[in-house]
N, C-alpha and C positions, 0 to 999 in steps of 0.2 A: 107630445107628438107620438105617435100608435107605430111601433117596430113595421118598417118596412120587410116583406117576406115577397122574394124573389123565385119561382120553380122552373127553371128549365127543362125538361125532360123531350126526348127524341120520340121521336113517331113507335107507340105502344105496338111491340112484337110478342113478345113475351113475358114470363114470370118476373118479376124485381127479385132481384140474385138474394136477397135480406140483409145486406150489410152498406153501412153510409163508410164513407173516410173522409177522414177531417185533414186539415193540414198538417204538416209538423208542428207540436207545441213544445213552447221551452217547459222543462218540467220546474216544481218549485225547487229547486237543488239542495238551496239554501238549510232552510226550515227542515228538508227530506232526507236528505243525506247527515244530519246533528250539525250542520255548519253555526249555531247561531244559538243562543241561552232563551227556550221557550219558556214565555212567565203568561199560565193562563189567568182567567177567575178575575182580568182589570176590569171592572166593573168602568169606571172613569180614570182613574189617576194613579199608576203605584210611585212611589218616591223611591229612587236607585243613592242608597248614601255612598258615601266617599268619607276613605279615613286612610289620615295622613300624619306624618309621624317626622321628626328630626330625628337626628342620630341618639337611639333612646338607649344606649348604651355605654354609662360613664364609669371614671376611675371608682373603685369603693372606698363610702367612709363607714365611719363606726354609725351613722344618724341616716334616715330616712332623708333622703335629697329630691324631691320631685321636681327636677328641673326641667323634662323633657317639655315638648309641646304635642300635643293631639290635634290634631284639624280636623273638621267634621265640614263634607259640602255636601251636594246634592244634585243632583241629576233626573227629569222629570217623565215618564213612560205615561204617553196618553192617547191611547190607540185612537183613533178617529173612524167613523161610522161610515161604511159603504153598502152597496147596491148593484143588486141584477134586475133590472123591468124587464120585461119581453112579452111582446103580447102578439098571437098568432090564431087568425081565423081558419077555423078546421073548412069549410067551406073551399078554401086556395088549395086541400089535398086532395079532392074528388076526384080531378082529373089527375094525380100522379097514379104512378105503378101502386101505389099501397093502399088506396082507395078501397079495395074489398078487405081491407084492416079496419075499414073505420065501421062496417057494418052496415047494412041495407036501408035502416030507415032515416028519414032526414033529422033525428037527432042524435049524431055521431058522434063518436071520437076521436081523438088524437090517432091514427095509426101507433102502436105500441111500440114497433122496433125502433121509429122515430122518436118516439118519447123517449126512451130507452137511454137513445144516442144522444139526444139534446139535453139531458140530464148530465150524461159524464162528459159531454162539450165545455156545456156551461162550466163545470165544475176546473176543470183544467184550464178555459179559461183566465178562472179567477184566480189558481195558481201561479201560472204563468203571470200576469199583470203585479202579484203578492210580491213573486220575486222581484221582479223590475224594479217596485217601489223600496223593497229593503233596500234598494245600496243608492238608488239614482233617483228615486220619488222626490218631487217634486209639489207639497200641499195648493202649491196654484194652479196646478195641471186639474181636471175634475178625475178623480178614480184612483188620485194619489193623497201619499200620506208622504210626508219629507222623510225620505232615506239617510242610510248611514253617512255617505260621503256626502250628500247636499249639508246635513248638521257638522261635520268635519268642518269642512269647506268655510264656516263662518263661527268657528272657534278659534278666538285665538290665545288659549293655552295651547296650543300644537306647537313642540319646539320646532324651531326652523331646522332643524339637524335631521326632523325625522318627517318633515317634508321631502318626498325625490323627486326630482322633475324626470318627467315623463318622454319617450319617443317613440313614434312607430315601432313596436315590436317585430319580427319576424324573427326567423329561425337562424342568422348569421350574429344580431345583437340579443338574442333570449337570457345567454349564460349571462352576461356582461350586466346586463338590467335588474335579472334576478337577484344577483348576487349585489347590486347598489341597496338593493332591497332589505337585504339578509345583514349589509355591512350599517345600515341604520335603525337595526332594531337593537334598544337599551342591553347592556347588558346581564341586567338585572331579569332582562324578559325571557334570553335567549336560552333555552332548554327546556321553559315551561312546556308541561307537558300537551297542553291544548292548545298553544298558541297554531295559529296558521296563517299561513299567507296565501291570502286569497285575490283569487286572479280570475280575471275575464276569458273568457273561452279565446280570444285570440293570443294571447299569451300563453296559455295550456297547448292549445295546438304546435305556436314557435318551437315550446320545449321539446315535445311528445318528437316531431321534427329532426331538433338538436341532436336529443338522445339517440334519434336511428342514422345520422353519421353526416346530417348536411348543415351542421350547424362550425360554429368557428370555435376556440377556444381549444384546439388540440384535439377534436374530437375529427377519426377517422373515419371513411364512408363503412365500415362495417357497422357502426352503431355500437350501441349497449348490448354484449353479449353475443357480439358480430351477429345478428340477428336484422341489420337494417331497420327497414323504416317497419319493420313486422316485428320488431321488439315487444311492444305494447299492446294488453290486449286489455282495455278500460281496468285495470287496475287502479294501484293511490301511484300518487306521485309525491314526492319532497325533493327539496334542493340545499345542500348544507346541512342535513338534518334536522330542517324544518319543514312540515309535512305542507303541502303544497294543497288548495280548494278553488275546484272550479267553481265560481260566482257565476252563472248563467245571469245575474241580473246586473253584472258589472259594465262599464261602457268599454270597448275596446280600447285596450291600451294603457286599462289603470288598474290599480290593483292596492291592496290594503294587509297590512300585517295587524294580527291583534290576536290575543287570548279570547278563546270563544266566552268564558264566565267573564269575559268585558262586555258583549254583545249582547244585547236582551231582544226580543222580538216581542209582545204584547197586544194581548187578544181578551175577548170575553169568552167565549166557549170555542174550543176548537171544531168541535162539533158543527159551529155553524159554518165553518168552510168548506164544509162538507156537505150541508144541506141544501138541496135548492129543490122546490116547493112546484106541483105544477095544478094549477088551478083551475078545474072548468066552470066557465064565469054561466054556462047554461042556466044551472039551476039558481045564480045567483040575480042575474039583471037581463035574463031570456036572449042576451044574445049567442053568437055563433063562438066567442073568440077561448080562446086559452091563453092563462098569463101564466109567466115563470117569472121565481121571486128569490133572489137569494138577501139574506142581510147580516151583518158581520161585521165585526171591527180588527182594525189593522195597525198599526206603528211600532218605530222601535227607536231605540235610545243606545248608548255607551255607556260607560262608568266611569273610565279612567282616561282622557284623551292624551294624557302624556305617557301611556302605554301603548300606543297606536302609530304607525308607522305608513303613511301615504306614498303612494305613488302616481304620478300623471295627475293629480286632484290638485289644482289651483288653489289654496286657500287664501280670501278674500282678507279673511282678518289679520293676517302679516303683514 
């Protein structure tokens, strides 16, 4: 079915000002900000091993004792292959304001600051949509690849201790949740130096909140620095001294503790998240139209699930 292309445009007065605006897009956070272990060059399948160990640390004798135990498992990264089609008849822009862009004769072009725009659209986009699927992707949804917490969700080496069940956050329960958070992460984990607890934008926000004085837990209306709710200006945040990552692609209300070298994210070039192709199909099959094409692969995996520490996330297999 050929991309539906819709132009509204008000009764022609004047010049077109030369700039589009797009809606707000979630940015990729994740991937953008280093939340997540990027493994480019997966052509099909990388293998994530796992090595586990007993307490390899015995009394001494005078004789070589190999008593310990090694365990070797495995964990599988197999991005999955996505797609941009888009196809648009330059013919639908004659009558817009950018019409003396496409040039006087009747085998035109794409107006240019249009193309321009529908390139870094598209592209952001696919960011936006990348991040959604890292944490909450779902492989039966079409444009998704199964996310972090969907693969959680149906592991069940996840100890039940570091399952936390989950409730409406806001700014009077932020401290009290975080901190359930912070109290079921191993302690073998707690100090790593990349470990993070990463949280959904409405959790971020409760906190950001808390901290400027309207939050409970002894926390006064001056805020952080008696500075109020204008304490914060997008810096980092931590709680407990654990550095605190807003997950744009998290669902309200959950949130995931983990080592980012737990996290793998898995692609074939990065390059092609970037690329998107605009093709005029004129000189190929004589018609009017323009296609844009992006193609790319996407998924990601963990390593270690009993270093992983869930919140609000249901896991099926308990």
């Amino acid at each position: 079915m050929a991309t539906t292309t819709s132009i509204t445009s008000p009764t022609y007065n004047g010049e077109f000002a030369g700039k589009y605006i797009a809606a707000a897009l979630l940015s990729g956070s994740t991937i953008e900000n280093g939340g997540i272990t990027v493994k480019p060059n997966v052509k099909f399948k990388e293998v994530i091993k796992k090595l586990s160990t007993d307490a390899i640390v015995k009394d001494a004798t005078c004789d070589f004792d190999p008593t310990s135990t090694i365990t070797l498992t495995e964990r599988v990264l197999q991005p999955e292959y996505q797609q941009v089609n888009l196809q648009l008849c330059k013919k639908d822009f004659v009558s817009d304001f950018e019409a003396i862009q496409m040039g006087y004769s009747a085998h035109h072009d794409l107006p240019p600051s249009f193309s321009d725009f529908l390139i870094a659209h598209v592209a952001a986009k696919v960011a936006q949509k990348t991040e959604q699927s890292i944490w909450a992707g779902d492989t039966s949804n079409n444009g998704q690849f199964n996310g972090l917490t969907t693969q959680i969700a149906l592991d069940a080496a996840l100890p039940a201790a570091q399952e936390v069940a989950g409730t409406t956050v806001d700014s009077s329960n932020v401290i009290a949740q975080l901190g359930s958070i912070v109290d079921a992460i191993p302690s073998a984990l707690y100090g790593s130096e990349d470990l993070n607890v990463y949280v959904s934008q409405n959790i971020a926000r409760a906190y950001v909140r808390a901290l400027g004085g309207f939050g409970a837990s002894g926390l006064g209306a001056a805020g952080t620095n008696a500075m109020g709710t204008q304490w914060w200006n997008n810096g980092s945040l931590s709680f407990d001294g654990v550095q605190l990552f807003v997950a744009n692609g998290l669902a309200d209300n959950t949130a995931v503790a983990a080592e980012k070298s737990n996290l793998f994210f898995g692609t074939g070039l990065l390059a092609d998240h970037n690329e998107v192709k605009v093709l005029d199909m004129s000189d190929l099959d004589g018609s009017d139209n323009v296609r844009v094409v992006m193609r790319f692969t996407a998924g990601v995996q963990y390593g270690i699930v009993e270093d992983i520490v869930t919140y609000g996330i249901t896991n099926s297999a308990n």
